[in-house]
N, C-alpha and C positions, 0 to 999 in steps of 0.2 A: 893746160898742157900745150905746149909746143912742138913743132916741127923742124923744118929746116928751114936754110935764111929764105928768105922772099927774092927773088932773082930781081933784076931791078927791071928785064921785061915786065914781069907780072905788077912790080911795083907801079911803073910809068904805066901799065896797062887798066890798075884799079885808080889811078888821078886824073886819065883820062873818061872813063867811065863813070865816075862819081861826079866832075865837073859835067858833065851830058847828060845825067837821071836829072841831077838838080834842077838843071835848065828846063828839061822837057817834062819834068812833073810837076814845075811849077807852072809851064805853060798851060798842061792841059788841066791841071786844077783849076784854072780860072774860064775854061773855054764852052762850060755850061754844057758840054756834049756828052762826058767821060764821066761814068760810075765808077770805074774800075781800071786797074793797070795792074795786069800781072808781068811778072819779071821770071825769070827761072835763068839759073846759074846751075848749068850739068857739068860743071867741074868743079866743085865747090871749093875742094882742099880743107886745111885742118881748121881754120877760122882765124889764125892765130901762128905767128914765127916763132923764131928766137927774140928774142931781147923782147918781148914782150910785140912785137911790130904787126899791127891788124893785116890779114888779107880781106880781100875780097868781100867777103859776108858779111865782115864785122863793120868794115867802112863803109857799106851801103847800107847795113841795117843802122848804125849812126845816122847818118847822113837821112834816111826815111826817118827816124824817131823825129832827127830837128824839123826837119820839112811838115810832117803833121803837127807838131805844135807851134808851128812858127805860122800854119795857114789853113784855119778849122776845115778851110773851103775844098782840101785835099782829098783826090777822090779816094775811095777804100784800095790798098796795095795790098795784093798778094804774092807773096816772095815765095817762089822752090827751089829749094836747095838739094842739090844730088851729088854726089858720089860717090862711086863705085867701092868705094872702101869704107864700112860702115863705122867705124872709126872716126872718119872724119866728120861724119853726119850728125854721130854725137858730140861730138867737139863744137860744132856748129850751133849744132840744138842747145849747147850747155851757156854757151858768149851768148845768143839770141831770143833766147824763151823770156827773158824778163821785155823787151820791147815790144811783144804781144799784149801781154798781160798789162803794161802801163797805155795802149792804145789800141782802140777797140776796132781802129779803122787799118789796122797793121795786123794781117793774116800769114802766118810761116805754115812752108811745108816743106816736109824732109823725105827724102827719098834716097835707095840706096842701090840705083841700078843703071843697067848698062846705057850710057847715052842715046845709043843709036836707037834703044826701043822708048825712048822717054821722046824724042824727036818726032818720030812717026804718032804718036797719041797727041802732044801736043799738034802737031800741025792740023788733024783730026778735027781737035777741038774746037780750031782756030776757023776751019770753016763752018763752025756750027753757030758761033757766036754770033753779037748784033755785033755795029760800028761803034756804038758805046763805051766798050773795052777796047782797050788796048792792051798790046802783049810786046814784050822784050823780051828778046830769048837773048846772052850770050856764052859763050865758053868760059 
């Protein structure tokens, strides 16, 4: 299922983004310090444009399949994917759920609500956590 076209904001927004996870997951994959890297994306959108053209979700969830096969050494990733239109979450869930299932070290979650309460919980979290994890929140 598709959406609308992909604004080329958002376009240059996810080429920038995807060039930055690579770099920095591959850095702390090797940095002996890091179990874990969660990400969460509170604006997720539908996963998917017209002509067939990945957002967001789809190119980073590629983009993490290649990274863990390309570098066993890859800490565990946990991806949240949120928004407000549950729609979109299944769209998400529908491009996504097979890159779980092929790697055991690639954890999705979906979620289908308001950013501002997803914000305040993660930050929450964040100071409960050790240094070990690391988190990336963006829009």
């Amino acid at each position: 299922m598709t959406a609308n076209r992909l604004s080329p904001y958002s376009d240059a927004k996810i080429r920038l983004l995807k060039a930055y996870l690579k770099a920095f997951l591959a850095m702390v994959g090797h940095d002996r310090y890091t179990d874990r890297v969660f990400l969460a994306d509170l604006f997720c959108g539908p996963g998917m444009y017209t002509r067939n053209k990945p957002g967001g979700p789809v190119e980073i969830g590629r983009m993490l399949e290649g990274l863990h096969k390309a570098h066993a050494s890859a800490p565990i990733t946990e991806f949240l994917f949120n928004d407000i239109d549950a729609a979109n979450v299944s769209n998400v869930k529908d491009y996504l759920r097979p890159l779980e299932g092929a790697n055991p070290k690639i954890k999705l979650i979906f979620s289908n609500k308001k950013a501002a309460s997803l914000i305040a919980k993660l930050l929450a979290e964040l100071e409960n956590k050790s240094m070990r994890s690391k988190r990336f929140y963006y829009p």
